[in-house]
Z-matrix of the N, CA and C atoms (Angstrom, degrees):
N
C 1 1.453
C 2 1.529 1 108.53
N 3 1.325 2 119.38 1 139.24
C 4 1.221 3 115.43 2 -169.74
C 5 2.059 4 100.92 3 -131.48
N 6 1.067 5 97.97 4 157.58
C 7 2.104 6 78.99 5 -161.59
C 8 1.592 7 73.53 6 -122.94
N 9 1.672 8 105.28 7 142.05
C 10 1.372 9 135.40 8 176.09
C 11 1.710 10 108.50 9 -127.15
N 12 1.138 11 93.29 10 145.66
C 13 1.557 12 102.54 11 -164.66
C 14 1.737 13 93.76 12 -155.29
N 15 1.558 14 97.86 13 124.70
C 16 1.362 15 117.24 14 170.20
C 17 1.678 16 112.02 15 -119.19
N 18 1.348 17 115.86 16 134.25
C 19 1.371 18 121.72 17 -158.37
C 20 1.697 19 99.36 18 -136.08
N 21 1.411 20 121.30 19 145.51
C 22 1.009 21 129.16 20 -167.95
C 23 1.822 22 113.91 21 -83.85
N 24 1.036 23 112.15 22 178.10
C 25 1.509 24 103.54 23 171.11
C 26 1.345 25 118.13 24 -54.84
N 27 1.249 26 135.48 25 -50.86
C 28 1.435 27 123.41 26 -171.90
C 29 1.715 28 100.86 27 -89.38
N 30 1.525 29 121.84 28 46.65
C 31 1.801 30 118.16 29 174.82
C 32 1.118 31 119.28 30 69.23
N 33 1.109 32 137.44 31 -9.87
C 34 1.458 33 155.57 32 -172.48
C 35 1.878 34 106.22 33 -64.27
N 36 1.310 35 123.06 34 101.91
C 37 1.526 36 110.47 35 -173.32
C 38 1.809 37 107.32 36 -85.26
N 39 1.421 38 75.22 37 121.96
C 40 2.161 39 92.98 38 178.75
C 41 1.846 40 91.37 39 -79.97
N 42 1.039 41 120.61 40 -64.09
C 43 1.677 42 132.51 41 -152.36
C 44 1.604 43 100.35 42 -108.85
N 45 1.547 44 125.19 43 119.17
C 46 1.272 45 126.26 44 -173.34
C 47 1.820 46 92.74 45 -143.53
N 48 1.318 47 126.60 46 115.06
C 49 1.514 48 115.60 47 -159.10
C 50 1.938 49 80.41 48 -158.32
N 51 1.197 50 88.04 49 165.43
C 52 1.707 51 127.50 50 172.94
C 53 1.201 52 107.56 51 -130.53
N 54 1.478 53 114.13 52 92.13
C 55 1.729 54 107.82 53 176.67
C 56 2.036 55 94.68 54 -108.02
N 57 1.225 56 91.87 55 170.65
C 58 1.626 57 123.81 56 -165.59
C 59 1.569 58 77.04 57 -84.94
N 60 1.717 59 106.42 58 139.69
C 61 1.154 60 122.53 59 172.90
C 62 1.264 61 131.96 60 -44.82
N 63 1.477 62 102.08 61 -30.05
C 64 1.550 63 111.36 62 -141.17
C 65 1.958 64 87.15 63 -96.79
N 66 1.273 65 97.20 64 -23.81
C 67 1.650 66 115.93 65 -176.13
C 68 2.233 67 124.55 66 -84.69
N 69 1.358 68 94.13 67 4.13
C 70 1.591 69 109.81 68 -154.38
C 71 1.395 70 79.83 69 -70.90
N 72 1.584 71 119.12 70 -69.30
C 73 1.360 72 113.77 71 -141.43
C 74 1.848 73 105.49 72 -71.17
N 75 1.331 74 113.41 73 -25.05
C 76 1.504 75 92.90 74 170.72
C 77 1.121 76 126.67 75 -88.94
N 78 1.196 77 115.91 76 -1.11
C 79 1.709 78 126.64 77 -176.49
C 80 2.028 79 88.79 78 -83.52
N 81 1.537 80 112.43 79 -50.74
C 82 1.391 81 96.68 80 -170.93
C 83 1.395 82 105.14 81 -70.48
N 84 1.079 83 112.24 82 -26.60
C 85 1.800 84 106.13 83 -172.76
C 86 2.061 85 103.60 84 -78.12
N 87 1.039 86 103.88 85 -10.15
C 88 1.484 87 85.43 86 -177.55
C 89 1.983 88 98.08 87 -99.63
N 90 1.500 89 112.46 88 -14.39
C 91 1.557 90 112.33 89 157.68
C 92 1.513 91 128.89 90 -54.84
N 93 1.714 92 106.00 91 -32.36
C 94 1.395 93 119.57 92 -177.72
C 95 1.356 94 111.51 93 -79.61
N 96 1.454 95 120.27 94 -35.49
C 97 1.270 96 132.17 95 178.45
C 98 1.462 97 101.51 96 -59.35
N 99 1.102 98 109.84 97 -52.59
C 100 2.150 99 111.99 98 -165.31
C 101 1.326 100 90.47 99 -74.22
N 102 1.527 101 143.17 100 -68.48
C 103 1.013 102 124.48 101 -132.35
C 104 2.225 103 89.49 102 -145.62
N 105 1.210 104 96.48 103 92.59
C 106 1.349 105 105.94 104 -165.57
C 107 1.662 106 107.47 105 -87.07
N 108 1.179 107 138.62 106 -32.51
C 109 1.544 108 122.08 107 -177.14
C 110 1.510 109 98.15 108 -97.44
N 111 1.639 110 132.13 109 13.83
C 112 1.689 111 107.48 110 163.07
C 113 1.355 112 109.57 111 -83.53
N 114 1.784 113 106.74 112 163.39
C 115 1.422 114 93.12 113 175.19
C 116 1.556 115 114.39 114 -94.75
N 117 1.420 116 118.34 115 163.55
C 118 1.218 117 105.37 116 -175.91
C 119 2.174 118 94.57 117 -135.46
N 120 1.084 119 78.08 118 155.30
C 121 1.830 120 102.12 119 177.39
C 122 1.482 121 118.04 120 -113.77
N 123 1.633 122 110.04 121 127.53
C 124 1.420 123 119.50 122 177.24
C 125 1.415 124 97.64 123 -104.02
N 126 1.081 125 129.68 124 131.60
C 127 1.860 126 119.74 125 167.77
C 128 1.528 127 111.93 126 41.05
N 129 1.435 128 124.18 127 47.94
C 130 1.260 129 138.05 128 166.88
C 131 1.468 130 103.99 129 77.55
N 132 1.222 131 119.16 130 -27.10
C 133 1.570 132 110.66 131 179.21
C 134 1.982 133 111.07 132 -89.86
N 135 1.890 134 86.59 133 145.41
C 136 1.584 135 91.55 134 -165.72
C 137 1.513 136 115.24 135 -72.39
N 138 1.608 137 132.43 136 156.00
C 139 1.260 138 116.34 137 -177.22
C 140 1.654 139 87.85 138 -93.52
N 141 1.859 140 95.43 139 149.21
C 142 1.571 141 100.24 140 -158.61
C 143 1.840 142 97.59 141 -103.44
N 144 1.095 143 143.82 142 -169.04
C 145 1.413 144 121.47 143 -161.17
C 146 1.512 145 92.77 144 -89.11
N 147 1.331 146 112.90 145 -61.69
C 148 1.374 147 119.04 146 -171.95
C 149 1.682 148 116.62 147 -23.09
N 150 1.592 149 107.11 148 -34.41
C 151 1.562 150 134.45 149 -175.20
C 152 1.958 151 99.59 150 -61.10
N 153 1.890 152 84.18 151 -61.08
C 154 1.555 153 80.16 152 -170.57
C 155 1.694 154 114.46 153 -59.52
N 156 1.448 155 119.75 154 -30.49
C 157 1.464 156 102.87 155 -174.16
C 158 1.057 157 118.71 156 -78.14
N 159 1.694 158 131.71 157 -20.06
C 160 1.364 159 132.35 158 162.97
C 161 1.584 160 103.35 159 -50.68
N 162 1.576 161 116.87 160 -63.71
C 163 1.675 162 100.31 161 -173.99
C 164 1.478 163 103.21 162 -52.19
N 165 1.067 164 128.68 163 -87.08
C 166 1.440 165 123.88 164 175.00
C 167 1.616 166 110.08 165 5.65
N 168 1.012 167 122.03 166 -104.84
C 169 1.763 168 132.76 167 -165.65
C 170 1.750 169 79.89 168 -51.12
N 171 1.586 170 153.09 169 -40.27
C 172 1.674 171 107.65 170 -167.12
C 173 1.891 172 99.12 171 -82.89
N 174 1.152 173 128.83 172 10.27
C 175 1.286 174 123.23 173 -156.72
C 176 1.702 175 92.66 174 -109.90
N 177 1.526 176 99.42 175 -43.61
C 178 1.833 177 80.92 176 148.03
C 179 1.236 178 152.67 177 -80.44
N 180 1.569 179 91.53 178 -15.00
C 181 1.578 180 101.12 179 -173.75
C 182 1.667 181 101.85 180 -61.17
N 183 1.831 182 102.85 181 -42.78
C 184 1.682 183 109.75 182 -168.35
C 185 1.394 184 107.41 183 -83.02
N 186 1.494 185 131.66 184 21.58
C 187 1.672 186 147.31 185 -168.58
C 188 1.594 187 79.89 186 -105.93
N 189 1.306 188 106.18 187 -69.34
C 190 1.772 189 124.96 188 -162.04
C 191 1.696 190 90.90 189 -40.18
N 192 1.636 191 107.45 190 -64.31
C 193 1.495 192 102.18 191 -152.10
C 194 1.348 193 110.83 192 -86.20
N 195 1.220 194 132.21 193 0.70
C 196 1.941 195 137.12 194 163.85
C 197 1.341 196 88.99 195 -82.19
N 198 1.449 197 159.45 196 -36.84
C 199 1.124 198 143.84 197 -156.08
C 200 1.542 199 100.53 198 -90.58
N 201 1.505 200 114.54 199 -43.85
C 202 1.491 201 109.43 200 -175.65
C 203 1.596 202 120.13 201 -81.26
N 204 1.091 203 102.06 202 -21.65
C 205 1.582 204 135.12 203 152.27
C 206 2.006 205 108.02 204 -39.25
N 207 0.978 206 114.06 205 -59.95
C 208 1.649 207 129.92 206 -164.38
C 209 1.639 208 100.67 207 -88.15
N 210 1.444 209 116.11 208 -44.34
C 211 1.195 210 130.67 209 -179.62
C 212 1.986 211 105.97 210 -57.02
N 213 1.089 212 87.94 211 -66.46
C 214 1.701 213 101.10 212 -154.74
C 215 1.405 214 101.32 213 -79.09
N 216 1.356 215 135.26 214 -37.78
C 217 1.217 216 125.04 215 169.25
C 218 1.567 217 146.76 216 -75.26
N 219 1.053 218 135.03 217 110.16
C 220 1.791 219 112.54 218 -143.88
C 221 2.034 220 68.33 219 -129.34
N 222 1.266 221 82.59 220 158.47
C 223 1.760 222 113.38 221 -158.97
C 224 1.753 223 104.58 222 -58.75
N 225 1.174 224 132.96 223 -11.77
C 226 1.172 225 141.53 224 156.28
C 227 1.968 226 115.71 225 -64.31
N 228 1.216 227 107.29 226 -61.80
C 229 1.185 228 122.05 227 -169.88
C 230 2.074 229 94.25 228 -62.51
N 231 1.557 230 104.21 229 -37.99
C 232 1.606 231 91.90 230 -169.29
C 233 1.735 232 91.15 231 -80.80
N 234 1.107 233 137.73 232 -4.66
C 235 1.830 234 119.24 233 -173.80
C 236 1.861 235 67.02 234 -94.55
N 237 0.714 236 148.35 235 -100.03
C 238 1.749 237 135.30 236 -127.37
C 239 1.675 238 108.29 237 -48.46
N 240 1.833 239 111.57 238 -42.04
C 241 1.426 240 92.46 239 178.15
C 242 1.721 241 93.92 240 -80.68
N 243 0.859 242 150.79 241 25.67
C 244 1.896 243 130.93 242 163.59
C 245 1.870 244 91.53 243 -86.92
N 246 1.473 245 120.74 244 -55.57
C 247 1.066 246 116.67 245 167.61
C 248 1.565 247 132.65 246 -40.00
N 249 0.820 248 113.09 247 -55.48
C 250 1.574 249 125.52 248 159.03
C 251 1.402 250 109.85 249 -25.67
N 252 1.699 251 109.47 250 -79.10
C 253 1.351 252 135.27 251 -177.35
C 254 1.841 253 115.36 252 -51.80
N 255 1.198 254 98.79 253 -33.57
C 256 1.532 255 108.52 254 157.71
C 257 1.661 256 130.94 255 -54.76
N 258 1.423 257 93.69 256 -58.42
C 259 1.820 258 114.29 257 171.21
C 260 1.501 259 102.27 258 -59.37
N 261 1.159 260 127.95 259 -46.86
C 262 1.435 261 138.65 260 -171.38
C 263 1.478 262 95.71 261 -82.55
N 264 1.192 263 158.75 262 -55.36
C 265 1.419 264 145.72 263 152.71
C 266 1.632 265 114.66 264 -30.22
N 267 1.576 266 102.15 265 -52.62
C 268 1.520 267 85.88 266 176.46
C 269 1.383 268 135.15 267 -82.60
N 270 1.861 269 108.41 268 -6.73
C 271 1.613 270 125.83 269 161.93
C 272 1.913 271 97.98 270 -56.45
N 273 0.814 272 85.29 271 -37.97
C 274 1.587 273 77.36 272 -161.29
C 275 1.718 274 116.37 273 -77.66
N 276 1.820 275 105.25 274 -29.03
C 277 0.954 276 101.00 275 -179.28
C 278 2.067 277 122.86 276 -75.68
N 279 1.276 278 84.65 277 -20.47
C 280 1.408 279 102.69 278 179.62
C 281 1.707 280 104.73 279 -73.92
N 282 1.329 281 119.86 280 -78.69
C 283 1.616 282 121.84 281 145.03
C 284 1.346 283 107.14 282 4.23
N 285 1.161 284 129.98 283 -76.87
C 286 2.098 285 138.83 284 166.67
C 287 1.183 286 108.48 285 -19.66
N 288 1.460 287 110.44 286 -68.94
C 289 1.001 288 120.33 287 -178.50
C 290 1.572 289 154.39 288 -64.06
N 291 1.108 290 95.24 289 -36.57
C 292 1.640 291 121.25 290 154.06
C 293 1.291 292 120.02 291 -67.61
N 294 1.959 293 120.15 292 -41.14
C 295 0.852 294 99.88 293 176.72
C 296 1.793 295 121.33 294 -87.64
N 297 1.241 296 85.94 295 -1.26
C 298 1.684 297 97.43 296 158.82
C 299 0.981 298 129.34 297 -68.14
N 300 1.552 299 120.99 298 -25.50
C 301 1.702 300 130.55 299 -164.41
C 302 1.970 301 86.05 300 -103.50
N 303 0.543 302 130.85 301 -21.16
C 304 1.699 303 138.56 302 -158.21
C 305 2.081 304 82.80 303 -94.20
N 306 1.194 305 116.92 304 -78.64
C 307 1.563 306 112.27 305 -165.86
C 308 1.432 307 114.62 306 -60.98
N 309 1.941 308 111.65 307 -14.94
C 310 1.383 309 105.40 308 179.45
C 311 1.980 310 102.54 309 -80.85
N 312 1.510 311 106.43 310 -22.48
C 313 1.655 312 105.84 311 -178.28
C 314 1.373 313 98.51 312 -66.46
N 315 1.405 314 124.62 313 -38.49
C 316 1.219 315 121.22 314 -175.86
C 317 1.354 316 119.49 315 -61.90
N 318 1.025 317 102.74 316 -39.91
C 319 1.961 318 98.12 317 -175.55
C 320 1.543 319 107.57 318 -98.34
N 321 1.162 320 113.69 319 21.28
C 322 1.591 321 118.86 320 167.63
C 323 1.242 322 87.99 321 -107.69
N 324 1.322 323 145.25 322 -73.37
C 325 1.502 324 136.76 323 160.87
C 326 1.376 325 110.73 324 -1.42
N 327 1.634 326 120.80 325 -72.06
C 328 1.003 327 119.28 326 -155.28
C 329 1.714 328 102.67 327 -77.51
N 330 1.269 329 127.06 328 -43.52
C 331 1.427 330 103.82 329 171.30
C 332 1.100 331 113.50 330 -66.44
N 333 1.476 332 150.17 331 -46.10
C 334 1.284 333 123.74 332 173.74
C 335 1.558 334 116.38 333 -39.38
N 336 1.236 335 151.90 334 0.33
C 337 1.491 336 140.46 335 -141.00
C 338 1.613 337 61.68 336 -145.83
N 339 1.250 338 154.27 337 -31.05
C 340 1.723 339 127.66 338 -160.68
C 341 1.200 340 81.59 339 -99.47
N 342 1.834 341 140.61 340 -44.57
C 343 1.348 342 137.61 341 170.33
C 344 1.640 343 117.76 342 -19.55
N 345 1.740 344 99.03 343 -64.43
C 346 1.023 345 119.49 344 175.78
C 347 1.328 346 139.71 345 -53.31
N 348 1.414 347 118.82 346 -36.90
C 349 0.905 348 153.12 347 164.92
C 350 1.808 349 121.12 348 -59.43
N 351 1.539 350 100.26 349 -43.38
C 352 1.307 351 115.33 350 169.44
C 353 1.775 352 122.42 351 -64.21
N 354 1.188 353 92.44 352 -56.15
C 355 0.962 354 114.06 353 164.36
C 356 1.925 355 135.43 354 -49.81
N 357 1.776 356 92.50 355 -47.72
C 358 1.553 357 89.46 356 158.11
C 359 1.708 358 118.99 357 -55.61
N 360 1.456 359 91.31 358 -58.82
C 361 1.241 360 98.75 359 -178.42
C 362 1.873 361 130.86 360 -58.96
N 363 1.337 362 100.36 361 -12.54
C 364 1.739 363 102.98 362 157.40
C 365 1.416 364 115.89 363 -71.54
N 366 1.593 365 103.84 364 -32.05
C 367 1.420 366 101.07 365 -166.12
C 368 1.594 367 98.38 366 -79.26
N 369 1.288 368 132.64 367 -56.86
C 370 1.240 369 124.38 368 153.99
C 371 1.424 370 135.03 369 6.63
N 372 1.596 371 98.72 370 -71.32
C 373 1.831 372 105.28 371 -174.96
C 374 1.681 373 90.94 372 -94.07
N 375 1.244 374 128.44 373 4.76
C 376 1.708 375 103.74 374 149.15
C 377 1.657 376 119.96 375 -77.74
N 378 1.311 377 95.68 376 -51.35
C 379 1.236 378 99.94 377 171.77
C 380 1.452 379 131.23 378 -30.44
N 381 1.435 380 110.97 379 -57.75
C 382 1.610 381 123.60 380 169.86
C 383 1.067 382 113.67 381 -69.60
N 384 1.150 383 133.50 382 -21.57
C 385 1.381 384 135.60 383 162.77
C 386 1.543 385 125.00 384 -51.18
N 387 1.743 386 98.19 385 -45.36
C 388 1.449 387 122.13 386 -165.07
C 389 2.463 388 78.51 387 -81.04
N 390 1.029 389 132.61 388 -47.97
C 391 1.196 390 133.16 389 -166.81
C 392 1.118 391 96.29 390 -67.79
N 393 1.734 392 140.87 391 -56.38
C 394 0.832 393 118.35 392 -146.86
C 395 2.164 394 93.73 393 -94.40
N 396 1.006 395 100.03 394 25.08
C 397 1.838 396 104.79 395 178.54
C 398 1.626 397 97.04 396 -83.13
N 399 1.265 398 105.00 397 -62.02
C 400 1.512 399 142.73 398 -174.60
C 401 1.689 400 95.64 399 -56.65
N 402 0.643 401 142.10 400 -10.36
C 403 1.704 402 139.37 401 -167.79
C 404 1.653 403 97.66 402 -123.77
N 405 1.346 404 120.47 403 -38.56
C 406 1.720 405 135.36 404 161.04
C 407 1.543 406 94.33 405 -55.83
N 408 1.545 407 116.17 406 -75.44
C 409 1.770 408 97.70 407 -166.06
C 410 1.681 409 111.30 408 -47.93
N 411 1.378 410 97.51 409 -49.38
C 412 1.912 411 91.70 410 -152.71
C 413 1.374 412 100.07 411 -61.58
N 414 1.303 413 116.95 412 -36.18
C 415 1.770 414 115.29 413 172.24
C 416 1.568 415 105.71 414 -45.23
N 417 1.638 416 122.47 415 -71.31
C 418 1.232 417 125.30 416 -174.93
C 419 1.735 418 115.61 417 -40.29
N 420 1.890 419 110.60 418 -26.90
C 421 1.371 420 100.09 419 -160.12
C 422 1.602 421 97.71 420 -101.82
N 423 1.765 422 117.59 421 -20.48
C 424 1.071 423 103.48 422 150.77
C 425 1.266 424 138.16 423 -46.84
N 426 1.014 425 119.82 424 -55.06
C 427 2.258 426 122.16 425 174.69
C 428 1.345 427 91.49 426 -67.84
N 429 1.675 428 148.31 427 -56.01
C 430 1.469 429 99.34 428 178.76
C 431 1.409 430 120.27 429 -75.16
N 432 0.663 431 126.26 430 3.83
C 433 1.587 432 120.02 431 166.61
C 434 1.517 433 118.84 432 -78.57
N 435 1.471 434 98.57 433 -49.18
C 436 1.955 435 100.03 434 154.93
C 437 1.019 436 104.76 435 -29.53
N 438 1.535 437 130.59 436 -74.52
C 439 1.414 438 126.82 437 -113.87
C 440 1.392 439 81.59 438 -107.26
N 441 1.177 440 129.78 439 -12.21
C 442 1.620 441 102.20 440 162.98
C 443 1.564 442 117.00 441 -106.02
N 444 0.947 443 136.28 442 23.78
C 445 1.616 444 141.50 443 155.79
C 446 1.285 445 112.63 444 -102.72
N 447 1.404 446 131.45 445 -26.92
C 448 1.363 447 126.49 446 172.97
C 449 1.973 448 92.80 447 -120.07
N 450 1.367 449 93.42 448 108.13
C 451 2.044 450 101.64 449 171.62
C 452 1.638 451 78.71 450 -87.17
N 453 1.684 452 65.69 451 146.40
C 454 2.244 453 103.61 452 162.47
C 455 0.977 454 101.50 453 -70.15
N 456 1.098 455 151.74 454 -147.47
C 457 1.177 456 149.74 455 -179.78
C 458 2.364 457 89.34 456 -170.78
N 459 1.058 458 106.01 457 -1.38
C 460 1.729 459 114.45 458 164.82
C 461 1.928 460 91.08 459 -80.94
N 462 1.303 461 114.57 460 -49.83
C 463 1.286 462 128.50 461 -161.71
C 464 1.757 463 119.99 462 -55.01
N 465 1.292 464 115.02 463 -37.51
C 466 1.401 465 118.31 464 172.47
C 467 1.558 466 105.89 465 -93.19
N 468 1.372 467 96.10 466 148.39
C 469 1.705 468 110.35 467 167.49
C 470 1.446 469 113.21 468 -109.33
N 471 1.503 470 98.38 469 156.39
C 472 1.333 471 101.14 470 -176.70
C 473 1.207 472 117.75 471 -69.03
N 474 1.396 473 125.19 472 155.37
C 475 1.464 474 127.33 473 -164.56
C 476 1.419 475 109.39 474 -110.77
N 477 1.756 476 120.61 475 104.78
C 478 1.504 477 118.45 476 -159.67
C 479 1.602 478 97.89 477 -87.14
N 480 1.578 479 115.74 478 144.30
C 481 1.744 480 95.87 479 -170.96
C 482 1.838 481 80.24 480 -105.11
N 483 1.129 482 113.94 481 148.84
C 484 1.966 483 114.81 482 170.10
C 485 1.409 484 88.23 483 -140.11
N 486 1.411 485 94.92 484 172.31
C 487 1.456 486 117.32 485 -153.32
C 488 1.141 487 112.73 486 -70.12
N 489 1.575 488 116.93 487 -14.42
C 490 1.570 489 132.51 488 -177.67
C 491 1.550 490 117.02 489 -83.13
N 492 1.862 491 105.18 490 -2.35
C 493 1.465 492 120.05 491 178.54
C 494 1.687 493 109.94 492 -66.92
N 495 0.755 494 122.62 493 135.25
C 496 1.622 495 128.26 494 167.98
C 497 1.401 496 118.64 495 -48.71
N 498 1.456 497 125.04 496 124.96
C 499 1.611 498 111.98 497 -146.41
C 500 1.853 499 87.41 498 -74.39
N 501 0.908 500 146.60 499 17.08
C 502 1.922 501 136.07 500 165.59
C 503 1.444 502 85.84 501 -74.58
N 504 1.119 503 130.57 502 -63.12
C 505 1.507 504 125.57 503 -128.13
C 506 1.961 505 82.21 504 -81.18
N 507 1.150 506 130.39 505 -19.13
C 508 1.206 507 106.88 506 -163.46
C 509 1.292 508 87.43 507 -97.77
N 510 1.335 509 148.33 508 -27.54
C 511 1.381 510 123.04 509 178.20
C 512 1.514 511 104.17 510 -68.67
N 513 1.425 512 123.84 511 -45.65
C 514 1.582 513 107.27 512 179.36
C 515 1.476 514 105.53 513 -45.14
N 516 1.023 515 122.67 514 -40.85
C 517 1.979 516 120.87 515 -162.04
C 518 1.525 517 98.39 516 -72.19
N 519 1.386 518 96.99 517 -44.22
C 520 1.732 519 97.53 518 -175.64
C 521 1.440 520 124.37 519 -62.71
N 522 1.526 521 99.42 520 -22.96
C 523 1.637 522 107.66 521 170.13
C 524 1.400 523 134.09 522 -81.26
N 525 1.423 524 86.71 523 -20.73
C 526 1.712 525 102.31 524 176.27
C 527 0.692 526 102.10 525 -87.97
N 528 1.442 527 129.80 526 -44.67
C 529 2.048 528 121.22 527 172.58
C 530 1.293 529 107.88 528 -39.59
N 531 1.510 530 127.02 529 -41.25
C 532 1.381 531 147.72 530 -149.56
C 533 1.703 532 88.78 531 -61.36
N 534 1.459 533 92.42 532 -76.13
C 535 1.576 534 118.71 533 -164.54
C 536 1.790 535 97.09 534 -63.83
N 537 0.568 536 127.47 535 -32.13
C 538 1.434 537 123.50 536 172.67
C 539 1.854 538 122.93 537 -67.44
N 540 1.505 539 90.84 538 -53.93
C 541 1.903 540 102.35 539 164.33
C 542 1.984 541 94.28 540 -47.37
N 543 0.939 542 115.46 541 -73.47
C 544 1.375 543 137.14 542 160.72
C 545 1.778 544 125.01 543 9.55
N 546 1.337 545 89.63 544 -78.62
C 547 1.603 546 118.57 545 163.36
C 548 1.921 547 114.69 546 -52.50
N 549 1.212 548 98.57 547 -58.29
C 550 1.631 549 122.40 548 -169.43
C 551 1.330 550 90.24 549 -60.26
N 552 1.575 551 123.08 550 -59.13
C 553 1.593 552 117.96 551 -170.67
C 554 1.303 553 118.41 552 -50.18
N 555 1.669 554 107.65 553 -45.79
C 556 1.468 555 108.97 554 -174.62
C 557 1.530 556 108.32 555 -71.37
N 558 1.557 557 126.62 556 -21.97
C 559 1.583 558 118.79 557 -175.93
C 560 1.518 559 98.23 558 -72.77
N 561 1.214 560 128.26 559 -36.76
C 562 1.404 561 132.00 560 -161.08
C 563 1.613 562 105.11 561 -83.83
């Protein structure tokens, strides 16, 4: 509800009303029509002129088109355009629909293809995973394989022979001592 109030030249309110929203602008525009130089108030604020000639010209424009409206249409012509307006409701509703059934194929499309996509791409970073495992062993089996074809020489201990040695192992030791005393003599 919006309250309109029309007041005379010296402030004096002639018209003090609560009209229904939907009803303001023709109730004020048919005030401007009767009695055009008072001022009048919508919700305390004044209507400014520029205001009144816009209502004015739409209050004829919608005079013009209810008259040509009443004139030109005779009760035959309105059952063919309701018919019309029917066919054209149901173009459209069908139209809705299809293109509803058409954008829902589409975005089932399109997640299957992000499905897909996901999916490559899991298989992907397993894959490199499984490569880069395989690139970890042969590395790991390279250095032990180094380290046992080339000995440190930090890595072996000396080998003490005691009397509890098995008499083979002390002739091998004793021979290598041999060949070693051996070696040393001839460098010296």
């Amino acid at each position: 509800m919006a309250r309109v109030v029309l007041t005379a030249a010296d402030g004096s309110p002639l018209v003090d009303r609560d009209v229904q929203d939907a009803a303001v602008m023709q109730f004020v525009a048919g005030l401007i029509e009767k009695l055009p130089d008072l001022p009048i108030y919508i919700e305390g604020q004044q209507l400014l002129p520029e205001q009144r000639a816009a209502l004015i010209h739409q209050a004829e424009a919608l005079r013009q088109a209810n008259s040509r409206i009443k004139e030109d249409m005779t009760p035959e012509e309105f059952r063919r355009n309701t018919a019309t307006l029917r066919e054209c409701y149901e173009d459209l509703r069908r139209l809705h629909f299809s293109s509803a059934r058409e954008l829902g194929l589409l975005v089932q499309a399109h997640n299957a293809a992000v499905v897909e996509e996901g999916i490559k791409a899991r298989f992907y970073l397993h894959q490199s995973l499984q490569d880069i495992d395989a690139i970890d062993q042969s590395v790991t089996i390279a250095r032990v394989r180094k380290r046992l074809e080339t000995p440190d020489a930090r890595s072996f201990q000396p080998i003490n022979v005691t009397a509890d040695a098995p008499s083979s192992w002390k002739r091998f030791v004793g021979r290598r001592s041999d060949e070693r005393g051996k070696q040393n003599r001839r460098k010296q």
